[in-house]
N, C-alpha and C positions, 0 to 999 in steps of 0.2 A: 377805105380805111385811112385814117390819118396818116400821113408820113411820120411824124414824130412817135407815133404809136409803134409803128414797125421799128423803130430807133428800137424803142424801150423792148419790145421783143427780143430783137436780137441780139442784146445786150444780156437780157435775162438766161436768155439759150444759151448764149458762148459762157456766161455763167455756171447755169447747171449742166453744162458739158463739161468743163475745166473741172467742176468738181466730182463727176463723175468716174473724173480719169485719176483724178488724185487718190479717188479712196480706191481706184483698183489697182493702182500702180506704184502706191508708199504707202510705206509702213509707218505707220505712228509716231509722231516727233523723232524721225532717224530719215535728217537730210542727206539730200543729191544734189551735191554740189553741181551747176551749172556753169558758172564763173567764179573768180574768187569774191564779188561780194554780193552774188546769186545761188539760192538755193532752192531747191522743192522741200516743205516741211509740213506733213501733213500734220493741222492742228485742231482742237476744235475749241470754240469758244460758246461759252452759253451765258455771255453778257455781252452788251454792246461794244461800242469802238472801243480797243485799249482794254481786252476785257473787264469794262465798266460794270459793276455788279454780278459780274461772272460768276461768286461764289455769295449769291442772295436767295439761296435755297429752292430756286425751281419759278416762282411766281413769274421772275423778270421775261420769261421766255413767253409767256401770253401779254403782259405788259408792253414788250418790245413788238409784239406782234400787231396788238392795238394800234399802237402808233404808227407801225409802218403801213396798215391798212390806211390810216387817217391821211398819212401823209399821199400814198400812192392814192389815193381820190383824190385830195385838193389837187394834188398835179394833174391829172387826169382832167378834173375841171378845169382849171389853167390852161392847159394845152390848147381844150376847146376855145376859149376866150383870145386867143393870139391872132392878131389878122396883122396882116401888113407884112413886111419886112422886118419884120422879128423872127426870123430866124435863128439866129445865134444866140438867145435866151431860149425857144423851142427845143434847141439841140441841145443847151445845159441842163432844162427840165425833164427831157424823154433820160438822158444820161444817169439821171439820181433815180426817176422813176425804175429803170432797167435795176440796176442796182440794187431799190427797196425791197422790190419783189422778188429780185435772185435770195438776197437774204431773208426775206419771209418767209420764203418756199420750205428753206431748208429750216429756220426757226419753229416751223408748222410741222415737217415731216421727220426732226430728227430731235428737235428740243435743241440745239445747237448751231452757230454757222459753222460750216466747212472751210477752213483757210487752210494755205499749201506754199502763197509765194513770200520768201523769208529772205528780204534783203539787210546784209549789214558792212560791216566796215575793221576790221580787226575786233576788238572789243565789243563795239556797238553794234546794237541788235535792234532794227525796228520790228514791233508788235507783227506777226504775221497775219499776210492778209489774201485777199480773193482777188478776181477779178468784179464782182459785184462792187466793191471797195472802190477803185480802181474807178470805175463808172459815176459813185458818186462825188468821191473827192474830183474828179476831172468837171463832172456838171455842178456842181455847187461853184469850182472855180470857175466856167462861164457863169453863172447868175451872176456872177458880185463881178466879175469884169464886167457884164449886160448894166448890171443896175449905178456903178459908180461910174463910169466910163462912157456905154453907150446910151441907155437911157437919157441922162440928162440932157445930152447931144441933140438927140432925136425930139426932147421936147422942148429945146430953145429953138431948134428949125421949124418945128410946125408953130409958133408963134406970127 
């Protein structure tokens, strides 16, 4: 099996593990303070990032599903397609891949994602989120480090 493939598994698993412990261990938007600007907040969202269409009456949840189906194959294709020492483009695609599919899972099995981790700042509240989350924001940031930074490198040497 592919390396990159086992990436995106295990990222999926530590996924719907985190969130399996959340719904058994917090209570509904009634944080556990960890640190002062860390908390457990079990949340649920049923639109995308930043609950984006959250309250679009039910469709968004097959809509978002389609997509992230779309997307978790062109990745999948993708991964296929990488030879060489692309590596750290590989790792940032299996990272989003892992990701999509943690939150398809649960867009598929619950109509909602599952989110828990709730970092802020006195006042300021970032949106809560997963470890899926987590996986993509981190691999979308390797592609675009891969594609502004290393790609172009890598294609003025093979010249």
């Amino acid at each position: 099996m592919n390396p990159w493939l086992l990436l995106a598994l295990l990222v999926m698993s530590l996924d719907q593990l985190t969130k399996l412990m959340a719904e058994q261990w917090l209570i509904y938007h009634q944080s556990v303070e960890l640190v002062p600007v860390l908390s457990f907040t079990l949340s649920y969202n049923p639109g995308a990032a930043f609950s984006f269409l959250g309250e679009a009456g039910g469709w968004q949840r097959w809509f978002f599903s389609v997509v992230a189906l779309g997307i978790s194959g062109y990745i999948i294709w993708w991964l296929q397609q990488i030879r060489g020492q692309q590596h750290f483009l590989a790792c940032g695609l299996a990272l989003v891949l892992g990701g999509a599919v943690g939150n398809l899972i649960d867009r598929v099995l619950h109509g909602h994602v599952i989110d828990f981790i709730h970092v802020y700042w006195q006042d300021w509240h970032y949106p809560i989120f997963n470890v899926a989350d987590i996986g993509i924001t981190v691999g979308v940031g390797i592609v675009i480090i891969y594609m502004v930074f290393l790609e172009p490198k890598a294609n003025d040497e093979g010249r």
